[in-house]
N, C-alpha and C positions, 0 to 999 in steps of 0.2 A: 504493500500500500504506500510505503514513504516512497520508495521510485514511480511508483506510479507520479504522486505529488509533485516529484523532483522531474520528471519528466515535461508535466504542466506546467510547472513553473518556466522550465527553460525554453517548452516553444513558445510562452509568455512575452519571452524578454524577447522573440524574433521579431523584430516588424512586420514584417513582410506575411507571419503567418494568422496576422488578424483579417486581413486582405483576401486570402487565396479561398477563406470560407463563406464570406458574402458572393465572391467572382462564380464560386461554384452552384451556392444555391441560385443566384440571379438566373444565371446559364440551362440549368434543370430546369426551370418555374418555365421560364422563358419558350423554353424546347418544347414543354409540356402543351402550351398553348398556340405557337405555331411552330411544327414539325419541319419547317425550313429554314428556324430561326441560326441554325447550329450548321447551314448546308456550306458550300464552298463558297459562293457567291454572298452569301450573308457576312462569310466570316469574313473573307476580303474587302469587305465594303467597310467593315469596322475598321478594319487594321490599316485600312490607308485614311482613313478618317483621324489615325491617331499622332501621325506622322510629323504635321508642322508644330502644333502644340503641345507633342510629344518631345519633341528638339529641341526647345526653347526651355522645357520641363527640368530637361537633364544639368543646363546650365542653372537653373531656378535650385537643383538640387543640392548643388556644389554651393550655388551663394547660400540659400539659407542656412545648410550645414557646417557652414564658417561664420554666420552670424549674423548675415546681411538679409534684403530683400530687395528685390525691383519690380517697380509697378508698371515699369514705361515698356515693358517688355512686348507688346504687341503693339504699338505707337511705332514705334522702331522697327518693326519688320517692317510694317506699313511704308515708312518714310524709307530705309533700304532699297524697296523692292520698286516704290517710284524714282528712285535715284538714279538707280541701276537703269532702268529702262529707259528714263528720259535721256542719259548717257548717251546710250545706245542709239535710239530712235532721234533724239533732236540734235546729238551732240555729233553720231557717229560714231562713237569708240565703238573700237572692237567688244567683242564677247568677254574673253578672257580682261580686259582693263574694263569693262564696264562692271564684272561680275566684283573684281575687284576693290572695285571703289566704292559698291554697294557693302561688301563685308567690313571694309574700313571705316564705313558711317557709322554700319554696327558697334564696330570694338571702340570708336571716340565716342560712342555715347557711355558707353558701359564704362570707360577710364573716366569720364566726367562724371558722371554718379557715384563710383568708387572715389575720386580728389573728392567731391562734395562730404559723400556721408563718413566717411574714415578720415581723412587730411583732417576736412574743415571743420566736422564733426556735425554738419547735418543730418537729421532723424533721418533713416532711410526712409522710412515713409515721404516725409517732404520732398529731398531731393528725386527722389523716381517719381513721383506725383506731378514735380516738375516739368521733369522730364517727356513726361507723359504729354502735357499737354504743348511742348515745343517739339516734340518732333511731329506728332500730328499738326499742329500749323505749320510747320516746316512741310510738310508734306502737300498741304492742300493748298498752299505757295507753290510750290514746286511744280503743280500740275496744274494751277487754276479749278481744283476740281472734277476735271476729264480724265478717264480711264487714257491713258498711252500704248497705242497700238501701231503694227502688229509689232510685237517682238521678234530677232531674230528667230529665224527659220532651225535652225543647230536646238535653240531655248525649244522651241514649239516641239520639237522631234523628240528631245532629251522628255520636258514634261507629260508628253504624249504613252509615250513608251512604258512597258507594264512587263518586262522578266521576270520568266516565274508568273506570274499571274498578279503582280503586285506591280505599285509604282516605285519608279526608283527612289523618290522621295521617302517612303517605308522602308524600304532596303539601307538606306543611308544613315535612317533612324535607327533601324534595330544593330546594323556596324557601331554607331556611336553610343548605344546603351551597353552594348558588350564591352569596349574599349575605358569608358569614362567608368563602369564601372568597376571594373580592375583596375585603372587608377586610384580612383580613391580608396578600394579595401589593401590593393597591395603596393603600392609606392611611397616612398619617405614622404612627394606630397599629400600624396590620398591622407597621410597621416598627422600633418599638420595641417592639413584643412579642419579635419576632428578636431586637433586639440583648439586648433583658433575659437574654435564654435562653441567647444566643451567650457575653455575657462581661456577667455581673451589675457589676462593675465599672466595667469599661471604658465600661458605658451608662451608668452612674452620674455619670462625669467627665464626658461628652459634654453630660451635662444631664439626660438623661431619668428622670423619678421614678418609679425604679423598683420601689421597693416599691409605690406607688401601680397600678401595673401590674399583677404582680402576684396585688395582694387582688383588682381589678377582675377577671381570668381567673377568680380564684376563683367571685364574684360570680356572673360569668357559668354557670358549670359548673353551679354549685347551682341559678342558673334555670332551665336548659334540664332538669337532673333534675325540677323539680317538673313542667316541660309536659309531659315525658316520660309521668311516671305521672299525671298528671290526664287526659293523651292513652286511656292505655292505662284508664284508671277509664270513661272515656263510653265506651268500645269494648267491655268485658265490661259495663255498665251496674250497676256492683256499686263499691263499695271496699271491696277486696280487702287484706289486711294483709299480703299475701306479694307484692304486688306491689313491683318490683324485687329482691328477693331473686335473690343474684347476679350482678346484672348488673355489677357493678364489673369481675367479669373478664374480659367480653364486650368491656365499655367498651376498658379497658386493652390487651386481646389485640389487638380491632381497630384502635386508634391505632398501635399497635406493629408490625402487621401493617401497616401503610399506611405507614411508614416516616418515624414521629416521632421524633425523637431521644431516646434514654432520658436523655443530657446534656443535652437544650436545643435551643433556636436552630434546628431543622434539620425541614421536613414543611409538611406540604401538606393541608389539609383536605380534597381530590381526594381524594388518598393514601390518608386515614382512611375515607372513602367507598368505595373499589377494597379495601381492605383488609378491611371485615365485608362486602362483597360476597362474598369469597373465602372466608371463614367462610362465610357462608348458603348458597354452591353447594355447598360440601365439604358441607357437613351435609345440606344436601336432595340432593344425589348419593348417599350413602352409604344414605341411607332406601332410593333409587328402588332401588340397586341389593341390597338385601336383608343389606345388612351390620349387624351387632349396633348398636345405637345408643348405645352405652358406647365405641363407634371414633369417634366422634364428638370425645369430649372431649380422647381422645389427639391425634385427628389436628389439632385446636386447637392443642393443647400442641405439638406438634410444628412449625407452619407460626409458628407464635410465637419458638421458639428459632433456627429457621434466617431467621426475619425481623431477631432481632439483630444476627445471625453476621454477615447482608450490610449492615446499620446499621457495624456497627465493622469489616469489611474494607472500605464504605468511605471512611470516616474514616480508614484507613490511608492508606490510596491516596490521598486528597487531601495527609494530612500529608507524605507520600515524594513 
């Protein structure tokens, strides 16, 4: 009986295994009620649904797991993915310099929120808030408001294109959820990213330069937003000025949902992965099964709050 306990206790302390029992019952209920819900065509439709907000997740998972947050995280793809193509379309750059300089918008936003909220010591809240709202008028500056079309022909082919049965946008997501997170479980950084998050301090004295950390999580977040929306620009073949619009909360809900620590230190880029997983079935469940699609947002809202609840019971449970 005491192993049995000791056993519970320890897939307690996993993240990831509060997750994978919701993912399942969702998946059954769901099957149960329509028998195509599970088919090949269903399940590809989710998994490239997971793809842009998925990418932007991974970098959301690193920042908050070192301490920080970004809110301007779909502003930013948005404003990227109009860069990029105005580049291209009004300016002429090639493919390769246009793609470029769209990523580079990315990562100077994400070093400007990092100098802001670490350097200068603004509340990440405020400076990504900021943020949020200048790159979005930067953006809709930037185009007057008109979609920028057509995009190169190479962008239309690349976005177009589905190996495997899947977009390459999904392919490049689930390469970077492998990769970022074997970083952070097995690299000297993956490990000071933790300790930054666990006791900003305490890493501090150890040696590790942590605000250098950090701005780099920032860095990173703001990159992966621009491939995000440059991803999602060659896939409609358009730059679209509403692209990312909202996605912050998607971003946020599913890191949270994956069982990132809203203090620091504590999650698992698996986790952030099993977590908008569990978004996209609830949401394509609720379509299959003929429910209002305004229950969508609630039942977000909802799988959000009771993912804290078990975040901070348990952080109890470890402290007791």
């Amino acid at each position: 009986m005491r192993k049995f306990v000791e056993s519970i206790r320890r897939l307690w302390a996993i993240p990831e295994a509060g997750i994978l029992a919701p993912l399942v019952v969702c998946a059954v209920v769901f099957q149960s009620i329509n028998p195509t819900f599970l088919g090949e065509s269903s399940v590809s439709a989710i998994l490239r649904a997971m793809a842009f907000v998925g990418m932007i997740a991974v970098g959301q998972t690193w920042l908050m797991i070192s301490g920080g947050i970004d809110l301007s995280v779909g502003s930013v793809a948005g404003l990227c993915a109009i860069t990029a193509s105005w580049l291209m379309k009004a300016q002429g750059w090639p493919v390769p310099a246009g793609i470029a300089a769209g990523l580079a918008v990315g990562a100077a936003a994400g070093l400007i929120n990092g100098v802001l909220s670490v350097r200068i010591g603004i509340p990440a809240f405020i400076a990504t808030l900021g943020m949020l709202y200048v790159a979005r008028g930067l953006n809709y500056l930037l185009c007057k408001g008109y979609p920028i079309y057509p995009i190169p022909d190479a962008l239309k082919e690349f976005g177009r294109a589905e190996p495997l049965g899947l977009s390459w946008a999904f392919l490049l997501f689930a390469a970077l959820v492998v990769l970022a997170d074997l970083c952070l479980r097995r690299t000297v950084y993956g490990r000071m990213v933790y300790a930054t998050g666990g006791n900003v301090e305490v890493a501090a004295i150890a040696g590790i330069p942590t605000t250098r950390v950090r701005i780099a999580c920032y860095v990173f977040t703001g990159a992966l937003a621009a491939a995000a929306g440059i991803l999602l620009m060659c896939q409609l073949n358009v730059g679209q000025p509403e692209i990312g619009t909202g996605w912050e909360l998607d971003v946020i809900a599913s890191v949270v949902i994956g069982g990132v620590s809203l203090f620091g230190g504590v999650g698992t880029v698996v986790g952030t992965f099993l977590g908008l997983l569990l978004m996209q079935v609830v949401r394509s469940g609720l379509v299959v099964a003929g429910v209002n699609t305004h229950w969508q947002t609630v039942a977000v809202g909802v799988i959000m709050v009771v993912a804290v609840g078990v975040d901070l019971l348990r952080r109890r449970t470890k402290i007791s």
